[in-house]
C-alpha positions as CSV (number, residue, x, y, z in Angstrom):
1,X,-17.4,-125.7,-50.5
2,X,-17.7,-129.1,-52.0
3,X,-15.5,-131.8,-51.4
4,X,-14.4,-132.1,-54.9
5,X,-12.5,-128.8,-54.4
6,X,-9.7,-129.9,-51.7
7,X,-7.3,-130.9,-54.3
8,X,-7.0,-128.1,-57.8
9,X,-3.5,-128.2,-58.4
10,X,-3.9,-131.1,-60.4
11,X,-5.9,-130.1,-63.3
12,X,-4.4,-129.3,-66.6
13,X,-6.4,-126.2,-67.0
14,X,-7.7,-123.9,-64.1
15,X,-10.9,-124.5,-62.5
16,X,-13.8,-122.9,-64.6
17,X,-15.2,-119.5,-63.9
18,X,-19.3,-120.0,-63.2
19,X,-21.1,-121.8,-60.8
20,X,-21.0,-126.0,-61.4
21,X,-24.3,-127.1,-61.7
22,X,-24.6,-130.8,-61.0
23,X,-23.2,-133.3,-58.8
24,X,-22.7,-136.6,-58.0
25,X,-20.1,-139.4,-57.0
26,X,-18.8,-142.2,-59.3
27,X,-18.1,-145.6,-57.4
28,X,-16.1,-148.9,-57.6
29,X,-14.8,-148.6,-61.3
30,X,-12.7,-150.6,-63.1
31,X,-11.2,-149.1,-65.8
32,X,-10.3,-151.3,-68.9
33,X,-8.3,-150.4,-71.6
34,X,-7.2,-151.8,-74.9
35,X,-4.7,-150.3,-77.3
36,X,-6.6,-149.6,-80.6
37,X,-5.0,-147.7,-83.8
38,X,-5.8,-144.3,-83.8
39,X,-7.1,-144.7,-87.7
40,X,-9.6,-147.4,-86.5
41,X,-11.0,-144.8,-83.7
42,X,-11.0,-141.9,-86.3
43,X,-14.0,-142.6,-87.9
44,X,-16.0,-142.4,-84.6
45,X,-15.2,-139.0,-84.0
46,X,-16.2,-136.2,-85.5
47,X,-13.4,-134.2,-87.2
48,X,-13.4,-131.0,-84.6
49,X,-11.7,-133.3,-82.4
50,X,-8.1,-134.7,-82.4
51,X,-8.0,-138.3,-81.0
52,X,-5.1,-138.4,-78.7
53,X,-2.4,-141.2,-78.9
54,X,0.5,-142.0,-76.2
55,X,2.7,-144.5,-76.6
56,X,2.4,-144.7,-80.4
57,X,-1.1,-145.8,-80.0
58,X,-4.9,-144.6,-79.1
59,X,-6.2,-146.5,-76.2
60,X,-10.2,-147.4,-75.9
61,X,-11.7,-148.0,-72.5
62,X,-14.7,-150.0,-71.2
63,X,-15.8,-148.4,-67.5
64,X,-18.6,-150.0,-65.2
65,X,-19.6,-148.2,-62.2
66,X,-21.9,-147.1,-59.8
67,X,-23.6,-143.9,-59.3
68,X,-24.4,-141.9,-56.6
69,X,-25.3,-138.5,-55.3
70,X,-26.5,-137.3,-59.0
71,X,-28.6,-134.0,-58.9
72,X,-28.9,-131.0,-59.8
73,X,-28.1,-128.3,-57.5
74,X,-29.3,-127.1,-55.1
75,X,-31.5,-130.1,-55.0
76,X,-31.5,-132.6,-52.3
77,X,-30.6,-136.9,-53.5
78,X,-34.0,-138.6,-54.5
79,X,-33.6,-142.2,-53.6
80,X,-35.5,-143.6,-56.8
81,X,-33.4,-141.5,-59.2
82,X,-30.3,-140.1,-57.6
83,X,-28.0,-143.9,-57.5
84,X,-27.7,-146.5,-60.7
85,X,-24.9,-148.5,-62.1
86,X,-23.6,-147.3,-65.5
87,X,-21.6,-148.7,-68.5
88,X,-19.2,-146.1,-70.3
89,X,-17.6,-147.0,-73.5
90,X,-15.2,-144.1,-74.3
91,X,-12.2,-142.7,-76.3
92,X,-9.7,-140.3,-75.8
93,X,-9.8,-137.0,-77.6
94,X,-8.8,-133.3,-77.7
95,X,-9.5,-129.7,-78.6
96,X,-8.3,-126.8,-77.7
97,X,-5.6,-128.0,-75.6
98,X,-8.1,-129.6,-73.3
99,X,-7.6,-133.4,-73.3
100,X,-11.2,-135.0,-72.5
101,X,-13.5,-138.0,-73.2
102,X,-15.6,-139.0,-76.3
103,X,-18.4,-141.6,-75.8
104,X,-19.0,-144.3,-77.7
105,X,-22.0,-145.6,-75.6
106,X,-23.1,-145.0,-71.9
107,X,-25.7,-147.3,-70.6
108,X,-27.4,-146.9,-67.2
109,X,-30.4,-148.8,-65.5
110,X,-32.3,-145.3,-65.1
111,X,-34.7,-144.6,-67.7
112,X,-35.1,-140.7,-66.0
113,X,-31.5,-140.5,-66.2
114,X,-30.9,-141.8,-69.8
115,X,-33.6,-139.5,-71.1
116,X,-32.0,-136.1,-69.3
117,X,-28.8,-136.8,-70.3
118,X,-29.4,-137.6,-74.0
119,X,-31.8,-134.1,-73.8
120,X,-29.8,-131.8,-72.3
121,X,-26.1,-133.4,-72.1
122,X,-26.0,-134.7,-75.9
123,X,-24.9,-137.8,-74.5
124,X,-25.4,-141.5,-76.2
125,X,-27.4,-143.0,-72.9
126,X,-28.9,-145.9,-73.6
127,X,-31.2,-147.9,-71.3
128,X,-29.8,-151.4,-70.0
129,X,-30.6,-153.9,-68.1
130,X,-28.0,-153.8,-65.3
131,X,-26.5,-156.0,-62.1
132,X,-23.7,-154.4,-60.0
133,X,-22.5,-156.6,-56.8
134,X,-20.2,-156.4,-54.1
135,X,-18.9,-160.0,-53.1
136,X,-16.0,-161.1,-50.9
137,X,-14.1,-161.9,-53.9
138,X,-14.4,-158.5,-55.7
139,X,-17.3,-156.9,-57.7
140,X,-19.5,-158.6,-60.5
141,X,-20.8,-156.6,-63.0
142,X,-23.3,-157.6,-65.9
143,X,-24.9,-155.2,-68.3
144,X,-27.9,-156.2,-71.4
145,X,-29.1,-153.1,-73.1
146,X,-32.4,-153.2,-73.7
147,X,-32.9,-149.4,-75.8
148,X,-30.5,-148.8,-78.7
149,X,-28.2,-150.2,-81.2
150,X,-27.7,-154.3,-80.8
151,X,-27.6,-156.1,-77.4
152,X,-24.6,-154.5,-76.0
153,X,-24.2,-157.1,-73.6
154,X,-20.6,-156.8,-70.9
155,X,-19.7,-158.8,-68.2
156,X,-16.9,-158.4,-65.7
157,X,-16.1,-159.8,-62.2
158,X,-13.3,-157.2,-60.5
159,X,-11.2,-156.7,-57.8
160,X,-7.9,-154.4,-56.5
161,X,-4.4,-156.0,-56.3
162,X,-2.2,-153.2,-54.8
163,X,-2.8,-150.2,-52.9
164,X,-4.1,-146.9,-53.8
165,X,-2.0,-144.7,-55.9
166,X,-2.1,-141.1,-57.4
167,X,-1.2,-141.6,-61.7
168,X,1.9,-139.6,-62.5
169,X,2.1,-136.7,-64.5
170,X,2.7,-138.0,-68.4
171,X,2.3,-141.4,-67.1
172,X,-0.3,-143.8,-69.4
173,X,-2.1,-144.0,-66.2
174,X,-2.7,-140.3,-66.2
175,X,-3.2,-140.4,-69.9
176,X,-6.2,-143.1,-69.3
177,X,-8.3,-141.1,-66.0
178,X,-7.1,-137.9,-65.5
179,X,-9.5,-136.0,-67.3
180,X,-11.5,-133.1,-67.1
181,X,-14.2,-132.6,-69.6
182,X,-16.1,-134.6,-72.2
183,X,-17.3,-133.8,-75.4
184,X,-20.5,-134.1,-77.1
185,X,-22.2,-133.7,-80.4
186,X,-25.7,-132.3,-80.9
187,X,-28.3,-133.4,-83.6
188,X,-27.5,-130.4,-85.7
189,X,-23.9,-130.8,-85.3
190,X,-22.4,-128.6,-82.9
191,X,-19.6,-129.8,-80.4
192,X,-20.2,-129.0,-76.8
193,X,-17.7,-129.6,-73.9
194,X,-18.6,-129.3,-70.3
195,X,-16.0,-129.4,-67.4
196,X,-15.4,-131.3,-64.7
197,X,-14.0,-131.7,-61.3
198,X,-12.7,-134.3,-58.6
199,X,-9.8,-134.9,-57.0
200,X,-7.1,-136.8,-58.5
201,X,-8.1,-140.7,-58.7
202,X,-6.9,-143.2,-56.2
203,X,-6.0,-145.6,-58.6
204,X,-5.4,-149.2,-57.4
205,X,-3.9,-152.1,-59.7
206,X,-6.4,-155.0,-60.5
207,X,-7.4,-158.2,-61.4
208,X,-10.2,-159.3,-62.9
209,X,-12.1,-160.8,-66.0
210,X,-13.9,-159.0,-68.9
211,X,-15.8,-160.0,-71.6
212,X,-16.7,-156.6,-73.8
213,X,-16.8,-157.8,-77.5
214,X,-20.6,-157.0,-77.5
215,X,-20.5,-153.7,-76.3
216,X,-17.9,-153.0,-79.4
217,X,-20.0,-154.6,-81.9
218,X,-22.4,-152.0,-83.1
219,X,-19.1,-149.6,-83.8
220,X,-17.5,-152.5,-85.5
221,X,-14.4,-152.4,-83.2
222,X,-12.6,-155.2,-82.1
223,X,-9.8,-155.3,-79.1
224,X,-7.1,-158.5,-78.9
225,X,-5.2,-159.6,-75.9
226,X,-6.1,-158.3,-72.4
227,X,-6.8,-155.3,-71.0
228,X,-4.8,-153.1,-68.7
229,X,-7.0,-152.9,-65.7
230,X,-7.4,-150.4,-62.7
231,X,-9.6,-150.2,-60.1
232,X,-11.0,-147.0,-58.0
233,X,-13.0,-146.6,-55.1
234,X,-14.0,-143.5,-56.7
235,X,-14.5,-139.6,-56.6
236,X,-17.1,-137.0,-56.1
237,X,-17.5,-134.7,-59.0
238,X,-19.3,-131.6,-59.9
239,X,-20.0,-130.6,-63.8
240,X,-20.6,-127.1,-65.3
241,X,-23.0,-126.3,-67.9
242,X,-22.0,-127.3,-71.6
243,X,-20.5,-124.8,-73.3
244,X,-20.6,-125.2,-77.4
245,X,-16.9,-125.3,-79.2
246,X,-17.9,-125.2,-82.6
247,X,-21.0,-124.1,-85.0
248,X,-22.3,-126.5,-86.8
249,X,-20.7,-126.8,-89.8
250,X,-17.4,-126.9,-88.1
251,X,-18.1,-130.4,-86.4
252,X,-18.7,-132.7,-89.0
253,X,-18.7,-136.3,-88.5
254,X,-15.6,-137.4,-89.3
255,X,-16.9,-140.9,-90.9
Protein backbone atom coordinates (compact mmCIF):
# COMPACT_ATOMS: atom_id res chain seq x y z
CA UNK A 1 0.00 0.00 0.00
CA UNK A 2 1.37 3.40 -0.62
CA UNK A 3 2.49 5.67 1.89
CA UNK A 4 -0.03 8.32 1.03
CA UNK A 5 -2.66 5.91 2.48
CA UNK A 6 -1.65 5.87 6.42
CA UNK A 7 -3.74 8.81 7.19
CA UNK A 8 -7.74 8.83 5.31
CA UNK A 9 -9.68 10.17 8.01
CA UNK A 10 -8.89 13.41 6.98
CA UNK A 11 -10.41 13.89 3.66
CA UNK A 12 -13.62 15.74 3.13
CA UNK A 13 -14.93 13.03 0.85
CA UNK A 14 -14.01 9.28 0.99
CA UNK A 15 -11.18 7.94 -0.85
CA UNK A 16 -12.11 7.22 -4.56
CA UNK A 17 -13.13 3.87 -5.85
CA UNK A 18 -10.58 2.78 -8.91
CA UNK A 19 -7.07 2.30 -8.90
CA UNK A 20 -4.82 5.82 -8.70
CA UNK A 21 -2.77 6.05 -11.55
CA UNK A 22 0.13 8.35 -10.96
CA UNK A 23 2.47 9.26 -8.29
CA UNK A 24 4.85 11.48 -7.10
CA UNK A 25 6.00 13.63 -4.03
CA UNK A 26 5.73 17.48 -3.79
CA UNK A 27 8.79 19.14 -1.82
CA UNK A 28 9.85 22.21 0.19
CA UNK A 29 6.76 24.57 -0.67
CA UNK A 30 5.93 27.66 0.45
CA UNK A 31 2.65 28.52 0.20
CA UNK A 32 1.74 32.29 -0.42
CA UNK A 33 -1.43 33.77 -0.17
CA UNK A 34 -3.09 37.02 -0.77
CA UNK A 35 -6.70 37.98 -0.06
CA UNK A 36 -8.29 38.91 -3.47
CA UNK A 37 -12.23 39.81 -4.06
CA UNK A 38 -13.99 36.98 -5.16
CA UNK A 39 -15.53 39.34 -8.18
CA UNK A 40 -11.93 39.99 -9.33
CA UNK A 41 -11.22 36.01 -9.44
CA UNK A 42 -14.67 35.37 -11.06
CA UNK A 43 -13.81 36.08 -14.38
CA UNK A 44 -10.99 33.44 -14.46
CA UNK A 45 -13.12 30.75 -13.83
CA UNK A 46 -15.36 29.15 -15.80
CA UNK A 47 -18.94 29.38 -14.55
CA UNK A 48 -19.45 25.39 -13.57
CA UNK A 49 -17.35 26.31 -10.73
CA UNK A 50 -18.20 28.30 -7.50
CA UNK A 51 -15.09 30.22 -6.22
CA UNK A 52 -14.93 29.64 -2.59
CA UNK A 53 -14.52 32.57 -0.01
CA UNK A 54 -13.71 32.35 3.91
CA UNK A 55 -13.37 35.00 5.85
CA UNK A 56 -15.43 37.32 3.67
CA UNK A 57 -12.91 37.04 1.05
CA UNK A 58 -11.33 34.69 -1.88
CA UNK A 59 -7.69 34.05 -1.27
CA UNK A 60 -5.11 33.53 -4.36
CA UNK A 61 -1.97 31.59 -3.87
CA UNK A 62 1.52 31.53 -5.51
CA UNK A 63 3.34 27.86 -4.70
CA UNK A 64 7.04 27.00 -5.65
CA UNK A 65 8.16 23.60 -5.19
CA UNK A 66 10.05 20.72 -6.07
CA UNK A 67 9.04 17.54 -7.61
CA UNK A 68 9.79 14.21 -7.16
CA UNK A 69 8.94 10.64 -7.65
CA UNK A 70 6.44 11.60 -10.69
CA UNK A 71 5.37 8.51 -12.90
CA UNK A 72 3.04 6.71 -13.91
CA UNK A 73 2.39 3.48 -12.39
CA UNK A 74 3.61 0.82 -12.31
CA UNK A 75 6.62 2.48 -13.79
CA UNK A 76 9.87 2.78 -12.06
CA UNK A 77 11.41 6.99 -11.45
CA UNK A 78 13.50 8.05 -14.65
CA UNK A 79 16.12 10.33 -13.37
CA UNK A 80 15.97 12.81 -16.44
CA UNK A 81 12.15 13.19 -16.23
CA UNK A 82 10.83 11.93 -12.92
CA UNK A 83 12.23 15.32 -10.39
CA UNK A 84 11.80 19.32 -11.52
CA UNK A 85 10.90 22.37 -9.58
CA UNK A 86 7.41 23.82 -10.41
CA UNK A 87 5.58 27.22 -10.04
CA UNK A 88 1.70 26.89 -9.31
CA UNK A 89 -0.45 29.94 -9.51
CA UNK A 90 -3.94 28.80 -8.24
CA UNK A 91 -7.43 29.74 -6.85
CA UNK A 92 -9.83 28.15 -4.74
CA UNK A 93 -12.98 26.71 -6.15
CA UNK A 94 -15.83 24.23 -5.81
CA UNK A 95 -18.39 21.80 -7.31
CA UNK A 96 -20.29 19.41 -6.18
CA UNK A 97 -19.44 19.70 -2.67
CA UNK A 98 -15.91 18.97 -3.42
CA UNK A 99 -13.64 21.99 -2.51
CA UNK A 100 -10.43 21.85 -4.97
CA UNK A 101 -7.88 23.91 -6.98
CA UNK A 102 -8.22 26.02 -10.24
CA UNK A 103 -4.88 26.98 -12.02
CA UNK A 104 -4.09 30.03 -13.20
CA UNK A 105 -0.58 28.94 -14.48
CA UNK A 106 1.84 26.05 -13.61
CA UNK A 107 5.33 26.36 -14.82
CA UNK A 108 7.91 23.55 -14.61
CA UNK A 109 11.49 23.25 -15.99
CA UNK A 110 10.44 19.89 -17.82
CA UNK A 111 9.51 20.24 -21.30
CA UNK A 112 8.25 16.17 -21.19
CA UNK A 113 6.35 17.08 -18.32
CA UNK A 114 4.64 20.40 -19.49
CA UNK A 115 3.72 18.69 -22.72
CA UNK A 116 1.87 15.44 -20.81
CA UNK A 117 0.22 17.40 -18.55
CA UNK A 118 -1.22 20.05 -20.91
CA UNK A 119 -2.28 16.65 -23.21
CA UNK A 120 -3.71 14.47 -21.07
CA UNK A 121 -4.31 16.51 -17.61
CA UNK A 122 -5.85 19.89 -19.33
CA UNK A 123 -3.51 21.60 -17.32
CA UNK A 124 -1.97 25.30 -18.17
CA UNK A 125 1.90 23.98 -17.94
CA UNK A 126 4.05 26.28 -19.28
CA UNK A 127 7.81 25.81 -19.81
CA UNK A 128 10.13 28.07 -17.48
CA UNK A 129 13.33 28.64 -16.83
CA UNK A 130 13.75 27.54 -13.22
CA UNK A 131 16.49 27.68 -10.09
CA UNK A 132 15.40 25.94 -6.76
CA UNK A 133 18.18 26.02 -3.90
CA UNK A 134 18.67 24.84 -0.55
CA UNK A 135 20.99 27.34 1.44
CA UNK A 136 21.67 27.55 5.23
CA UNK A 137 19.52 30.42 5.36
CA UNK A 138 16.33 28.83 3.75
CA UNK A 139 15.46 28.08 0.10
CA UNK A 140 15.79 30.50 -2.99
CA UNK A 141 13.62 30.11 -5.66
CA UNK A 142 13.61 31.95 -9.14
CA UNK A 143 11.30 31.20 -12.00
CA UNK A 144 11.43 33.05 -16.01
CA UNK A 145 9.01 31.39 -18.30
CA UNK A 146 10.26 31.04 -21.41
CA UNK A 147 6.76 29.23 -23.32
CA UNK A 148 3.49 31.11 -22.90
CA UNK A 149 1.74 34.22 -22.04
CA UNK A 150 4.38 37.27 -20.94
CA UNK A 151 7.55 36.60 -18.89
CA UNK A 152 6.05 35.38 -15.86
CA UNK A 153 8.97 35.93 -13.91
CA UNK A 154 8.81 35.05 -9.50
CA UNK A 155 11.30 35.26 -7.10
CA UNK A 156 11.21 34.11 -3.48
CA UNK A 157 13.94 33.31 -0.85
CA UNK A 158 12.02 30.98 2.09
CA UNK A 159 12.43 29.57 5.15
CA UNK A 160 10.18 27.82 8.44
CA UNK A 161 9.75 29.90 11.64
CA UNK A 162 7.81 27.38 13.91
CA UNK A 163 7.39 23.85 14.10
CA UNK A 164 5.36 21.52 12.13
CA UNK A 165 1.70 21.60 12.57
CA UNK A 166 -1.46 19.75 11.27
CA UNK A 167 -4.23 22.96 9.88
CA UNK A 168 -7.45 22.67 11.88
CA UNK A 169 -10.65 21.71 10.57
CA UNK A 170 -12.44 25.20 9.30
CA UNK A 171 -9.31 26.89 10.07
CA UNK A 172 -8.03 29.40 6.93
CA UNK A 173 -5.07 27.19 7.02
CA UNK A 174 -7.16 24.28 6.07
CA UNK A 175 -9.14 26.35 3.74
CA UNK A 176 -5.71 27.33 1.89
CA UNK A 177 -3.93 23.28 1.56
CA UNK A 178 -6.22 20.87 2.50
CA UNK A 179 -7.44 19.90 -0.79
CA UNK A 180 -8.22 17.03 -2.70
CA UNK A 181 -8.84 17.52 -6.33
CA UNK A 182 -8.24 20.11 -9.04
CA UNK A 183 -10.21 21.07 -11.84
CA UNK A 184 -9.50 21.52 -15.32
CA UNK A 185 -11.02 22.78 -18.51
CA UNK A 186 -10.65 21.09 -21.92
CA UNK A 187 -10.41 22.86 -25.43
CA UNK A 188 -13.99 22.04 -26.17
CA UNK A 189 -15.10 23.03 -22.84
CA UNK A 190 -15.73 20.33 -20.64
CA UNK A 191 -14.73 20.44 -16.86
CA UNK A 192 -12.78 17.56 -15.55
CA UNK A 193 -11.70 16.91 -11.89
CA UNK A 194 -9.30 14.25 -10.84
CA UNK A 195 -8.68 13.32 -7.11
CA UNK A 196 -6.02 13.25 -4.99
CA UNK A 197 -4.39 11.90 -1.97
CA UNK A 198 -1.67 12.56 0.82
CA UNK A 199 -1.66 12.79 4.17
CA UNK A 200 -2.61 15.82 5.95
CA UNK A 201 0.20 18.67 5.49
CA UNK A 202 2.79 19.41 8.05
CA UNK A 203 2.45 22.90 7.87
CA UNK A 204 5.13 25.08 9.45
CA UNK A 205 4.94 29.01 9.88
CA UNK A 206 7.41 31.08 7.66
CA UNK A 207 9.37 33.79 6.69
CA UNK A 208 10.52 34.85 3.70
CA UNK A 209 10.39 37.28 0.73
CA UNK A 210 8.29 37.26 -2.54
CA UNK A 211 8.19 39.10 -5.43
CA UNK A 212 5.05 37.69 -7.70
CA UNK A 213 3.61 40.73 -9.60
CA UNK A 214 4.86 39.16 -12.86
CA UNK A 215 3.45 35.91 -12.56
CA UNK A 216 -0.13 37.91 -12.11
CA UNK A 217 0.32 40.13 -14.94
CA UNK A 218 -0.92 38.26 -17.87
CA UNK A 219 -4.46 37.63 -15.73
CA UNK A 220 -4.37 41.30 -14.87
CA UNK A 221 -4.49 40.68 -11.10
CA UNK A 222 -2.80 42.59 -8.70
CA UNK A 223 -2.30 41.55 -4.73
CA UNK A 224 -1.33 44.53 -2.00
CA UNK A 225 0.32 44.05 1.36
CA UNK A 226 2.15 40.78 2.19
CA UNK A 227 1.39 37.45 1.98
CA UNK A 228 0.50 34.93 4.57
CA UNK A 229 3.19 32.39 4.22
CA UNK A 230 3.64 28.66 5.13
CA UNK A 231 6.11 26.35 4.60
CA UNK A 232 5.98 22.35 4.09
CA UNK A 233 8.50 19.83 3.85
CA UNK A 234 6.01 18.10 1.78
CA UNK A 235 3.75 14.98 0.96
CA UNK A 236 3.63 12.02 -1.29
CA UNK A 237 0.63 11.89 -3.42
CA UNK A 238 -1.09 9.65 -5.78
CA UNK A 239 -3.83 11.05 -8.54
CA UNK A 240 -6.73 9.13 -10.23
CA UNK A 241 -7.71 9.49 -13.69
CA UNK A 242 -9.83 12.67 -14.64
CA UNK A 243 -13.12 12.12 -14.56
CA UNK A 244 -15.32 14.90 -16.68
CA UNK A 245 -18.13 16.95 -14.49
CA UNK A 246 -19.78 18.70 -17.05
CA UNK A 247 -20.57 18.52 -21.04
CA UNK A 248 -19.48 21.07 -22.79
CA UNK A 249 -21.92 23.42 -22.97
CA UNK A 250 -22.31 23.37 -19.24
CA UNK A 251 -18.77 24.82 -18.59
CA UNK A 252 -18.52 27.98 -20.15
CA UNK A 253 -16.00 30.46 -19.49
CA UNK A 254 -17.28 32.55 -17.08
CA UNK A 255 -15.36 35.81 -18.63
Amino acid sequence: MHVAFSRTDHRQWPVPHGRWTWRQSWKDLLFAHWPVAASALRPHVPAGLTVQEFAGTSWIGVVPFRMSGVMRRPFPDLPWLSAFPELNLRLYVERDGKPGVWFLSLDASNAVAVWAARRFFHLPYFLAEIAFDHRPDGFAFSSHRTGGPGRGSFRAHYRSSSPPFEAKPGSLESFLAERYCLYAQAPGGALYRADVHHVPWPLQEARGEVEASELLLPHGLRVDGAPILHFSSGVDVVVWPMVRVTEPSDAADGR
